[in-house]
ROZAKOL-458689 format. One record per residue: residue number from 1; residue in one letter; y, z, x of N, C-alpha, C, O in turn. Coordinates in pm, 1 decimal, always signed. Layout:
atom k = NUM | r = A | npy = Y | npz = Z | npx = X | capy = Y | capz = Z | capx = X | cpy = Y | cpz = Z | cpx = X | opy = Y | opz = Z | opx = X
...
//
This chain:
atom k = 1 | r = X | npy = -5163.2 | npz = +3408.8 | npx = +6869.0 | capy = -5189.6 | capz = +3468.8 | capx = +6739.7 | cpy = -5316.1 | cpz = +3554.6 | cpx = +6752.5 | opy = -5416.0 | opz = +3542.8 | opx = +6823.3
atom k = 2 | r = X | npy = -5277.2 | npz = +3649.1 | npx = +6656.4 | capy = -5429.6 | capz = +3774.1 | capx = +6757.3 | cpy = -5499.7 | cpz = +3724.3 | cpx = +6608.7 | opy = -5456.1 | opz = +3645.8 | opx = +6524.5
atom k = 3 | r = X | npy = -5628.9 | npz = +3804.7 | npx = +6612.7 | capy = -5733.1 | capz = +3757.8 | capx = +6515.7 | cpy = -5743.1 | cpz = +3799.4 | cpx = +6389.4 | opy = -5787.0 | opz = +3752.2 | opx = +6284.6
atom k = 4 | r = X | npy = -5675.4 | npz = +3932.2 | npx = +6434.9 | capy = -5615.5 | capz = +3957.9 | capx = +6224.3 | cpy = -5520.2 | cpz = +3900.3 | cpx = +6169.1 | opy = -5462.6 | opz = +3945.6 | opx = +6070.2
atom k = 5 | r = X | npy = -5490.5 | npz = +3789.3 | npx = +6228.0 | capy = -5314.9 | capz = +3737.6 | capx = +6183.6 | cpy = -5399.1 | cpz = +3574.8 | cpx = +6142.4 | opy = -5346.4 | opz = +3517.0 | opx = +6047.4
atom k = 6 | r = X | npy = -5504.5 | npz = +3512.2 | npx = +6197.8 | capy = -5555.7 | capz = +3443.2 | capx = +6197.8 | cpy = -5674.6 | cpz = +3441.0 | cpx = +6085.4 | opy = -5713.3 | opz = +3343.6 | opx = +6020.8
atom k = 7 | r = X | npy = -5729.0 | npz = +3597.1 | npx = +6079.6 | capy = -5826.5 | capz = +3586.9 | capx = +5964.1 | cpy = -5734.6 | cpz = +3578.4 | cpx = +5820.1 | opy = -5765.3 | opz = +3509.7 | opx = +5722.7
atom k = 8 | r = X | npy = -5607.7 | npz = +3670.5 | npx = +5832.2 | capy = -5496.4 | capz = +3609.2 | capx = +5702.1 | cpy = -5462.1 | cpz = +3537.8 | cpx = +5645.3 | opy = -5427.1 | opz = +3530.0 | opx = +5527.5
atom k = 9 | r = X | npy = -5472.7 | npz = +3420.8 | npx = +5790.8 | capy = -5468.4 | capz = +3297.9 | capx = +5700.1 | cpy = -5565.3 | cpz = +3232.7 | cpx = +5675.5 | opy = -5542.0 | opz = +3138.2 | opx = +5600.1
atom k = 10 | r = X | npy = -5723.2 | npz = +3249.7 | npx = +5726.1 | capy = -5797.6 | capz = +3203.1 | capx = +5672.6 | cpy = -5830.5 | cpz = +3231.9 | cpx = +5528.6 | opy = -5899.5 | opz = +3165.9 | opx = +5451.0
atom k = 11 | r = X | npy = -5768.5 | npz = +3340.7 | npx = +5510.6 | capy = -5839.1 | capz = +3423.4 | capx = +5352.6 | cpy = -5723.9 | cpz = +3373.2 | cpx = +5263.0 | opy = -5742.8 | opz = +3358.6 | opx = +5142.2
atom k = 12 | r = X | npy = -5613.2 | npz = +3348.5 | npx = +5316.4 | capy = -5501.2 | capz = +3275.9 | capx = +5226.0 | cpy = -5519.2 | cpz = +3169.0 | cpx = +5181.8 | opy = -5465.3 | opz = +3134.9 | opx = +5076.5
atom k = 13 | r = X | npy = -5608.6 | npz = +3079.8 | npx = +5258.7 | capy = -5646.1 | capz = +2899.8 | capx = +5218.1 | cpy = -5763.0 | cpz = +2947.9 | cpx = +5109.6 | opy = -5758.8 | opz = +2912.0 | opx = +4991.9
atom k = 14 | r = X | npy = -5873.4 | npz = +3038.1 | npx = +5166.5 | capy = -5931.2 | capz = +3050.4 | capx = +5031.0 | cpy = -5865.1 | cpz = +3079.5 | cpx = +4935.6 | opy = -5920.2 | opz = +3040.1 | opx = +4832.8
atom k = 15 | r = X | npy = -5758.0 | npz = +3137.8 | npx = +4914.9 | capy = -5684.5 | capz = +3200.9 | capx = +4762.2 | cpy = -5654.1 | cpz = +3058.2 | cpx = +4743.9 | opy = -5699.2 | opz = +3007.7 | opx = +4641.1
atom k = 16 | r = X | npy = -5585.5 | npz = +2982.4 | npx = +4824.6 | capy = -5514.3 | capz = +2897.3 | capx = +4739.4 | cpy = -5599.9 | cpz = +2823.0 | cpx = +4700.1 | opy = -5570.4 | opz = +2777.1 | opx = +4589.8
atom k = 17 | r = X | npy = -5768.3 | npz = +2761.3 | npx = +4768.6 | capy = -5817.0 | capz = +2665.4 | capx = +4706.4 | cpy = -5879.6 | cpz = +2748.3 | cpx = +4564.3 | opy = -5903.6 | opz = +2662.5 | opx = +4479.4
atom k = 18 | r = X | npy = -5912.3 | npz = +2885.3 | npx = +4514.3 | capy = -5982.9 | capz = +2901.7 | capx = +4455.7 | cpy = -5977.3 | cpz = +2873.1 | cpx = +4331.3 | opy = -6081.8 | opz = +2864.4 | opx = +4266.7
atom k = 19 | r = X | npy = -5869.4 | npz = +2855.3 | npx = +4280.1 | capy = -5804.5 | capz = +2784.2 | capx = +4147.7 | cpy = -5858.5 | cpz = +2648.5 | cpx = +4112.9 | opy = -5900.7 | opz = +2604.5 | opx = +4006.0
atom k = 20 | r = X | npy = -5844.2 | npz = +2586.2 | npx = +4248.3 | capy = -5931.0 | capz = +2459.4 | capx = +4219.3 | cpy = -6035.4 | cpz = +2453.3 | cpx = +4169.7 | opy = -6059.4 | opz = +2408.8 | opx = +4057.5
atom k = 21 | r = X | npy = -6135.4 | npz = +2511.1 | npx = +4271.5 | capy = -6282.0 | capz = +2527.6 | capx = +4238.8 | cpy = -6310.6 | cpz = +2557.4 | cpx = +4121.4 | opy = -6387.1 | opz = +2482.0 | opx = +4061.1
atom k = 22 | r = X | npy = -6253.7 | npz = +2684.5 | npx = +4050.0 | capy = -6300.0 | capz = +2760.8 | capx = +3938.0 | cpy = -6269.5 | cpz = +2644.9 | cpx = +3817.3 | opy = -6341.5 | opz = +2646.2 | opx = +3717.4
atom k = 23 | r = X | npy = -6149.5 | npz = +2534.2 | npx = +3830.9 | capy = -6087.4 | capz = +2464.9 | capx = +3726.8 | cpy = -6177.2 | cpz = +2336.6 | cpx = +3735.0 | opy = -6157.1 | opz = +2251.8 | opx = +3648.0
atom k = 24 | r = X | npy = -6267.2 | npz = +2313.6 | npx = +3822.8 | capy = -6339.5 | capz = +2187.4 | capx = +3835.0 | cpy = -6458.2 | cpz = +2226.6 | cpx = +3784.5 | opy = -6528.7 | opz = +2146.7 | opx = +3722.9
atom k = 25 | r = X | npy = -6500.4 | npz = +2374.9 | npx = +3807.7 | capy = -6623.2 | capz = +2417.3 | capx = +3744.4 | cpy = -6612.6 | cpz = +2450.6 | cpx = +3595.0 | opy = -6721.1 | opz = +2453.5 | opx = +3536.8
atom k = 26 | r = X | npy = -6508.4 | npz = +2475.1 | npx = +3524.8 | capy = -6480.0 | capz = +2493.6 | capx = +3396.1 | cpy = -6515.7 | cpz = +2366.7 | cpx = +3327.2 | opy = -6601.9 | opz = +2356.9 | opx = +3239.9
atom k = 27 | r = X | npy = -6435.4 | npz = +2261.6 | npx = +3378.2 | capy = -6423.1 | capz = +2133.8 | capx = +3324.0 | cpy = -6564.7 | cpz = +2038.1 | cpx = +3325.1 | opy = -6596.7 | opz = +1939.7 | opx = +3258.5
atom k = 28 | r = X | npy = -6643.2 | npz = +2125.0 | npx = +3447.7 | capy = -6819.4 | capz = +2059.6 | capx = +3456.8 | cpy = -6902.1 | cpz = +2130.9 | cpx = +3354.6 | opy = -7007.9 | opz = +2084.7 | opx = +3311.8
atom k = 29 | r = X | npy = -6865.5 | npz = +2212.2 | npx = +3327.8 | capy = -6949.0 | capz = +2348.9 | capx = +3235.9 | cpy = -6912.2 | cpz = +2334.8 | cpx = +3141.3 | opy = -6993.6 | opz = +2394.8 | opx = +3071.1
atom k = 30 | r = X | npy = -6830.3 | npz = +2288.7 | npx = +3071.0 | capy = -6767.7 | capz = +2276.1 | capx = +2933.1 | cpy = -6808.4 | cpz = +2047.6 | cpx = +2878.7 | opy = -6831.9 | opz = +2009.0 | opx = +2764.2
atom k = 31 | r = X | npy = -6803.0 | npz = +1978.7 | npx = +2973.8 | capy = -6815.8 | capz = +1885.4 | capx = +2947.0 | cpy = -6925.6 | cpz = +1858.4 | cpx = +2836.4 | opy = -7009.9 | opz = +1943.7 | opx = +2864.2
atom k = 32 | r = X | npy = -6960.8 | npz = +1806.3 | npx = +2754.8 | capy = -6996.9 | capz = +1745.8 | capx = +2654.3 | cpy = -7052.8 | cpz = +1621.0 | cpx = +2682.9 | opy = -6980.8 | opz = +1521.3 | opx = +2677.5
atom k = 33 | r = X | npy = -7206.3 | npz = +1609.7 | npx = +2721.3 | capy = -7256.3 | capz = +1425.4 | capx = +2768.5 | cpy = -7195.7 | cpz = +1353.0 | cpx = +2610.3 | opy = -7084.1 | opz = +1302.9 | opx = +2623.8
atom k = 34 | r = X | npy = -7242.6 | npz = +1344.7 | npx = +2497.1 | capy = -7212.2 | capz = +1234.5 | capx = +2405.2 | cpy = -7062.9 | cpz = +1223.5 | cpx = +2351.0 | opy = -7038.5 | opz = +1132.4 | opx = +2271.9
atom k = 35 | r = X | npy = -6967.3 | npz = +1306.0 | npx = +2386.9 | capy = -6828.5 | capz = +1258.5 | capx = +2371.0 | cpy = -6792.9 | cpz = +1145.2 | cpx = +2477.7 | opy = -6835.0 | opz = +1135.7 | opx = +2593.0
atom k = 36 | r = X | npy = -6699.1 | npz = +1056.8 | npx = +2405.1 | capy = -6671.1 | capz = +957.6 | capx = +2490.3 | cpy = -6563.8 | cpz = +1007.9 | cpx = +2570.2 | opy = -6578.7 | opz = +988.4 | opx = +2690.8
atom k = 37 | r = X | npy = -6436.5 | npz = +1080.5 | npx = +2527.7 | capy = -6326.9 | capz = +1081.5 | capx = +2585.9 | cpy = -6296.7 | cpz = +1235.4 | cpx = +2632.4 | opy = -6374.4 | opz = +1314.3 | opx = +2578.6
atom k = 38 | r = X | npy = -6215.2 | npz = +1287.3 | npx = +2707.6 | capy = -6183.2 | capz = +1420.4 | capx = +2733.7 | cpy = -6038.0 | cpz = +1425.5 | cpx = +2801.4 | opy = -5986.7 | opz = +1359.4 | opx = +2891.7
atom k = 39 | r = X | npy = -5998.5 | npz = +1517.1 | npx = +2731.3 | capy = -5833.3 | capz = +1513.3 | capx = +2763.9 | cpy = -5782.7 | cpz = +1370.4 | cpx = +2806.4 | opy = -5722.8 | opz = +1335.5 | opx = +2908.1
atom k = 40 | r = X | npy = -5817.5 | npz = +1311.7 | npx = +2717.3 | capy = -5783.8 | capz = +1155.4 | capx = +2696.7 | cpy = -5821.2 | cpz = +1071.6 | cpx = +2796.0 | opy = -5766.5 | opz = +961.4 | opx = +2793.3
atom k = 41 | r = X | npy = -5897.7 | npz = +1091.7 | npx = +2881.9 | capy = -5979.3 | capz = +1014.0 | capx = +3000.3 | cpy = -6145.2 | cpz = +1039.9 | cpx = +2935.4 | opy = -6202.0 | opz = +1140.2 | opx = +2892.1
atom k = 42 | r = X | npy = -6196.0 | npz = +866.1 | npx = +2957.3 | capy = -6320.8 | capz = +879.4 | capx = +3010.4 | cpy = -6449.1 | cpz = +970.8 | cpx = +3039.1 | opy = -6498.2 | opz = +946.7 | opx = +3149.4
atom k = 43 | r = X | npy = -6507.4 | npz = +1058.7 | npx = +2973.9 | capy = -6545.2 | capz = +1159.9 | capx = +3006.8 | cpy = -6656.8 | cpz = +1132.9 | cpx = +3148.2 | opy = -6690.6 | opz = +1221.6 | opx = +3226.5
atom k = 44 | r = X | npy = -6682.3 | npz = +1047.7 | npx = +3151.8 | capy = -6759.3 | capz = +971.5 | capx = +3286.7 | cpy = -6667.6 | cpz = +1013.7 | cpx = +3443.5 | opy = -6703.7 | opz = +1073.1 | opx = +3545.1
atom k = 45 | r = X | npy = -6531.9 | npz = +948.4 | npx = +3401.1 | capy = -6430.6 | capz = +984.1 | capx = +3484.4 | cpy = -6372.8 | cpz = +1132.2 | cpx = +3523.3 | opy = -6344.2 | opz = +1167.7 | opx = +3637.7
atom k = 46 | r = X | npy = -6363.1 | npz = +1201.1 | npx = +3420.0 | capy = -6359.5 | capz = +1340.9 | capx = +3420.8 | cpy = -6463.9 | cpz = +1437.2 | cpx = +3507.3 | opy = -6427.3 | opz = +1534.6 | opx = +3573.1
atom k = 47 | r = X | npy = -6589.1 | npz = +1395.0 | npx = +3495.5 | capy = -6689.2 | capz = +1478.8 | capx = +3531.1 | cpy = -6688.2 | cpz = +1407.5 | cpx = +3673.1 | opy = -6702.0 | opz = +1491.9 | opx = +3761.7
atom k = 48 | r = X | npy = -6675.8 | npz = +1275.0 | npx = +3723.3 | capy = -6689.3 | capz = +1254.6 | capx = +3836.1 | cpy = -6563.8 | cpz = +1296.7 | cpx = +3925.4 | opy = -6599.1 | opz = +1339.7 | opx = +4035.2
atom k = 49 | r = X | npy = -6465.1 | npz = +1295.4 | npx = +3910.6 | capy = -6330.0 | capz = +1381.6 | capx = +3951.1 | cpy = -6387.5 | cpz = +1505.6 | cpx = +3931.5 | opy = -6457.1 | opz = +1540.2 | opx = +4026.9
atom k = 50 | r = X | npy = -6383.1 | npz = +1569.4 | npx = +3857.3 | capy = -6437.7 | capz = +1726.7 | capx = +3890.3 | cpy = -6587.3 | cpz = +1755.6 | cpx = +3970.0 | opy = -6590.8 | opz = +1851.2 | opx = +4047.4
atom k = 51 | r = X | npy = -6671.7 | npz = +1698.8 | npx = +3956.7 | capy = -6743.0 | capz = +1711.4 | capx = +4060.3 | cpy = -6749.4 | cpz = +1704.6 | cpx = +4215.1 | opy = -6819.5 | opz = +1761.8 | opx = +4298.5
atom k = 52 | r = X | npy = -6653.1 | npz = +1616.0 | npx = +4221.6 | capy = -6580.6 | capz = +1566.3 | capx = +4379.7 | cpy = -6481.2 | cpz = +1657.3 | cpx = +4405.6 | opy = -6471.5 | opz = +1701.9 | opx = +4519.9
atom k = 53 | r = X | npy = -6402.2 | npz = +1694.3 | npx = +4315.1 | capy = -6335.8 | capz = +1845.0 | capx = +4377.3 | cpy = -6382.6 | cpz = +1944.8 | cpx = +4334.8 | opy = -6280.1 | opz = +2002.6 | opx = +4298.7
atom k = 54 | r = X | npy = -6475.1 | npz = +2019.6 | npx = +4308.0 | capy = -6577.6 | capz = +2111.3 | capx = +4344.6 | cpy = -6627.0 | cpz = +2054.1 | cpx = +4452.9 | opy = -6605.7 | opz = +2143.3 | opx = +4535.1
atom k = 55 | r = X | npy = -6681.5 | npz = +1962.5 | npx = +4515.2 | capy = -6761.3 | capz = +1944.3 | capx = +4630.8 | cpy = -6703.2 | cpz = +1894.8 | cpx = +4792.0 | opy = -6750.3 | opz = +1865.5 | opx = +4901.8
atom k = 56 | r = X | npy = -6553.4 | npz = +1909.3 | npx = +4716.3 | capy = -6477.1 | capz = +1923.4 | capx = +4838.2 | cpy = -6436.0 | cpz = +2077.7 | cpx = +4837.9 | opy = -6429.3 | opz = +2134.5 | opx = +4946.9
atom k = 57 | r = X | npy = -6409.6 | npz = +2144.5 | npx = +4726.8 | capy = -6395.4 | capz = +2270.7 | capx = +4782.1 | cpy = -6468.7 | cpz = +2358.8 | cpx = +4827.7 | opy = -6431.9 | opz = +2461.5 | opx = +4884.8
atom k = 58 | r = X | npy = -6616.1 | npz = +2312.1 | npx = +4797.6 | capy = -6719.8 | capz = +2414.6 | capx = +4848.5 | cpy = -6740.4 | cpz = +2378.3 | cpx = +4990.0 | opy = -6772.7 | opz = +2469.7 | opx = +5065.9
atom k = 59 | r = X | npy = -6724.4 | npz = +2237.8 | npx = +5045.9 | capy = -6743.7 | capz = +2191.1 | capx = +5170.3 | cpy = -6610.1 | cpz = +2237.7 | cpx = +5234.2 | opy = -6633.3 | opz = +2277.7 | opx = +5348.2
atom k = 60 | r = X | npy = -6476.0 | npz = +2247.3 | npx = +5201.1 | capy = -6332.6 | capz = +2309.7 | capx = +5263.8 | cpy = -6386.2 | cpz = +2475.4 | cpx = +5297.4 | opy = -6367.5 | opz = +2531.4 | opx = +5405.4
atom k = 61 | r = X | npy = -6473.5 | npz = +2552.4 | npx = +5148.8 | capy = -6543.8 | capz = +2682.7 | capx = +5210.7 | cpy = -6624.5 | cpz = +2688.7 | cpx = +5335.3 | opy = -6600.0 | opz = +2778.8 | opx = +5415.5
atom k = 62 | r = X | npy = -6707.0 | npz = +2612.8 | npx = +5357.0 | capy = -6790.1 | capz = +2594.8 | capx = +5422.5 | cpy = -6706.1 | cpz = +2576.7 | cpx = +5629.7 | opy = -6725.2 | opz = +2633.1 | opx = +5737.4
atom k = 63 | r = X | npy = -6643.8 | npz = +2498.8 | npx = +5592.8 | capy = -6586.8 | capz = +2466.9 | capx = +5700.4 | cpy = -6452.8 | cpz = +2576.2 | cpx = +5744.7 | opy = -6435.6 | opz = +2605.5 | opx = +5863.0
atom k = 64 | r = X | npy = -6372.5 | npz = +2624.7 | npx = +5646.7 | capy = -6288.7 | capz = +2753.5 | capx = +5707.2 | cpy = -6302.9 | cpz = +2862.8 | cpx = +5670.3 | opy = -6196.7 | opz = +2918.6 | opx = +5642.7
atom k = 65 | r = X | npy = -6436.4 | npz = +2949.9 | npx = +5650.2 | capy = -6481.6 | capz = +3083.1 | capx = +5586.9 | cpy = -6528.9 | cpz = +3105.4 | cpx = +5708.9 | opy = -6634.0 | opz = +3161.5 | opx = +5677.9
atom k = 66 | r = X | npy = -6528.5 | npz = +3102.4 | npx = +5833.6 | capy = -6539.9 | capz = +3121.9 | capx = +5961.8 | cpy = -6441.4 | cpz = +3233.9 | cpx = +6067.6 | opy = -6320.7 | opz = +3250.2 | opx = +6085.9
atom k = 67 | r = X | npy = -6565.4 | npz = +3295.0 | npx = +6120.5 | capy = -6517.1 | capz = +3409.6 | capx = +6246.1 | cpy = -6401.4 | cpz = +3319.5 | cpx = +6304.1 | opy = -6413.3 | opz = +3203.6 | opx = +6343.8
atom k = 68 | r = X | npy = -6244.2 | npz = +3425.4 | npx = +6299.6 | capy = -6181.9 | capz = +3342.3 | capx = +6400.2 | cpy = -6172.0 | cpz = +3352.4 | cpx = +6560.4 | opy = -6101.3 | opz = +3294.7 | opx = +6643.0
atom k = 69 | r = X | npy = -6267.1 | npz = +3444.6 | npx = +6568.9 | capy = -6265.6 | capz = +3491.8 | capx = +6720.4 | cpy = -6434.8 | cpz = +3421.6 | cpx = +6692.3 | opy = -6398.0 | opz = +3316.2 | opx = +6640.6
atom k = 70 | r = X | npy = -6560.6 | npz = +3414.0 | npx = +6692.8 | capy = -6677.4 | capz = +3322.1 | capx = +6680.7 | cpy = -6718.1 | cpz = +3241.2 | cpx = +6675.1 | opy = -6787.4 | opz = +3181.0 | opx = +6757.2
atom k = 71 | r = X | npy = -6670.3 | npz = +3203.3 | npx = +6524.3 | capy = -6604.4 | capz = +3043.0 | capx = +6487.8 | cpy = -6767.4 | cpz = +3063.9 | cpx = +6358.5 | opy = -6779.8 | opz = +2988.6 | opx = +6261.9
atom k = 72 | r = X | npy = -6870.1 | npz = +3177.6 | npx = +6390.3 | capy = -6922.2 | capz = +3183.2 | capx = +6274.7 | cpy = -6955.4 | cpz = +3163.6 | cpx = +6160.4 | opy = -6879.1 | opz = +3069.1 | opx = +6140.6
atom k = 73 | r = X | npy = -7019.3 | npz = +3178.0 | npx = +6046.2 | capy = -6968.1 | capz = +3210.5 | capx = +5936.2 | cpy = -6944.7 | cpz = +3335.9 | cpx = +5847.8 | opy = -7025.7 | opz = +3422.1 | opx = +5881.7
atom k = 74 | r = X | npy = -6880.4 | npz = +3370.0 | npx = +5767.2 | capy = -6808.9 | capz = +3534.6 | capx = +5760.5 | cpy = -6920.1 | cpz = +3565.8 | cpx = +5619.4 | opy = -6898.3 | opz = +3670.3 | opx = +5558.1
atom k = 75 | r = X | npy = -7036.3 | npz = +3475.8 | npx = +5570.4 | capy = -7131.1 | capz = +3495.0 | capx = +5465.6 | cpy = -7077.3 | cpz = +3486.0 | cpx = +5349.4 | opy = -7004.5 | opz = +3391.6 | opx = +5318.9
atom k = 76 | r = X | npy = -7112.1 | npz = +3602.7 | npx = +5253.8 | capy = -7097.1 | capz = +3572.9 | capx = +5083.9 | cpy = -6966.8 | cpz = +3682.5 | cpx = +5101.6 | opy = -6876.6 | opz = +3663.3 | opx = +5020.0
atom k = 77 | r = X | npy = -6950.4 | npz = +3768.7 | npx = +5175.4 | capy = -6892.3 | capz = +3872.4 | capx = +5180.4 | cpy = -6695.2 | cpz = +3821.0 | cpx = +5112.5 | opy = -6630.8 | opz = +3725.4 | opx = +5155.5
atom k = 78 | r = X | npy = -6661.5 | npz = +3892.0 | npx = +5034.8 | capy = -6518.0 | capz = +3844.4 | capx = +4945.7 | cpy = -6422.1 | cpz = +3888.1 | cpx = +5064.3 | opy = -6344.2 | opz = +3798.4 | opx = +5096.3
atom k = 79 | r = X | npy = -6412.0 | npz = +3988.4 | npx = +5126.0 | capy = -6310.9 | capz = +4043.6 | capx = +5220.5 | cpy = -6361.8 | cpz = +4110.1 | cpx = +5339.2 | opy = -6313.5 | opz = +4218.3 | opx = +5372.3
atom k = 80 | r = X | npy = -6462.2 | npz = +4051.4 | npx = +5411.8 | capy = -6537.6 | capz = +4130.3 | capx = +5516.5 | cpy = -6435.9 | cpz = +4213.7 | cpx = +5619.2 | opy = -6381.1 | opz = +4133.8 | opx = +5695.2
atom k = 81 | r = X | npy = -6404.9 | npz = +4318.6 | npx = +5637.2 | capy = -6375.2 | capz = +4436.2 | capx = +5756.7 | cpy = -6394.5 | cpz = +4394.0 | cpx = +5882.7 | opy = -6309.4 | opz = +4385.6 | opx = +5971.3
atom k = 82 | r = X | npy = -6513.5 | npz = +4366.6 | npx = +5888.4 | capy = -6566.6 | capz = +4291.6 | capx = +6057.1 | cpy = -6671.2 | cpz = +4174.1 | cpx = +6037.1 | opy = -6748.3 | opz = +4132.4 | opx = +5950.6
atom k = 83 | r = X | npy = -6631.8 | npz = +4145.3 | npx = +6161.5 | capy = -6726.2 | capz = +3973.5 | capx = +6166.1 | cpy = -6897.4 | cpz = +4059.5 | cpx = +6185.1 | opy = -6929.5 | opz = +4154.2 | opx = +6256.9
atom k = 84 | r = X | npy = -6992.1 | npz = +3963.3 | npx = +6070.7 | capy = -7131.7 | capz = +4024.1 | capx = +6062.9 | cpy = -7201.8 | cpz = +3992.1 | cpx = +6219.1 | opy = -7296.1 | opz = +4056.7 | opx = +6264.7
atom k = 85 | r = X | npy = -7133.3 | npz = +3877.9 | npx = +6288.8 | capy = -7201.5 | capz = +3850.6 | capx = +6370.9 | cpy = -7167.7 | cpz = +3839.5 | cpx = +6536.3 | opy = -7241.7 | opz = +3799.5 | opx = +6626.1
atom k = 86 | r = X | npy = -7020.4 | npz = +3892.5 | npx = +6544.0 | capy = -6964.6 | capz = +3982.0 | capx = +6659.0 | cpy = -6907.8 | cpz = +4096.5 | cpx = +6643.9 | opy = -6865.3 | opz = +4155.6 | opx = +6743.2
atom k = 87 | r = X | npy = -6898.8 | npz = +4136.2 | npx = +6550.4 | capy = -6848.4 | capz = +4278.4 | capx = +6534.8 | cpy = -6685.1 | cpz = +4301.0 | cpx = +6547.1 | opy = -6643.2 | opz = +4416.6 | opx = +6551.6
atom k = 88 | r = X | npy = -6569.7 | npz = +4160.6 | npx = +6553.7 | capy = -6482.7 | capz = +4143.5 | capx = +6575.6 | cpy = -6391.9 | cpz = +4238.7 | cpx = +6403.2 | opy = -6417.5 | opz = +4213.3 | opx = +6285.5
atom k = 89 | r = X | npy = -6301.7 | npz = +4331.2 | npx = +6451.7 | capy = -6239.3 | capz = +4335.3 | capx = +6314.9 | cpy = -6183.0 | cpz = +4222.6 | cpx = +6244.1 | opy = -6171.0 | opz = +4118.3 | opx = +6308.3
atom k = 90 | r = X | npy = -6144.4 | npz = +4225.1 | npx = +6117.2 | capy = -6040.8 | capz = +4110.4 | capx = +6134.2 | cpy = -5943.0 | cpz = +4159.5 | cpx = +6003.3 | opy = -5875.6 | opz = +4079.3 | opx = +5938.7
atom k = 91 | r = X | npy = -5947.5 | npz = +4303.1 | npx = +5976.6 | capy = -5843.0 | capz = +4331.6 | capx = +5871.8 | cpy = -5831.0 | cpz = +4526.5 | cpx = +5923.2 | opy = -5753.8 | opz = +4601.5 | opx = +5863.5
//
């Protein structure tokens, strides 16, 4: 598999987790400390489930937002052209 076929799918796992992330951060940002309940759970339970998947998806970023020819990391950059830190294309 050459390295633009490989950065595709790295940028594809980000699409798919990003739904997550954004829906765990909604649900942390919107929470309410003195309500007891939220969408009929626990609001204790709620915020600790959404915090744990936000903090698995930022750690899933962390671990495959990586040069696939480096093994790097590809930075803040949304669709980087070339790797910042070999100069590898990868689109």
């Amino acid at each position: 598999m050459d390295t633009k076929t490989k950065f595709k799918s790295i940028k594809t796992k980000q699409f798919i987790m990003l739904p997550f992330a954004v829906a765990s951060g909604v649900i942390l940002g919107s929470a309410e400390g003195s309500g007891e309940t939220m969408m009929g759970f626990q609001t204790m339970h709620v915020l600790i489930a959404a915090g744990t998947l936000l903090g698995a998806c930022v750690l899933y970023s962390i671990i495959n937002w990586k040069c696939p020819s480096c093994k790097k990391s590809l930075g803040k950059a949304f669709s980087p052209k070339f790797c910042q830190s070999c100069g590898t294309e990868l689109q």
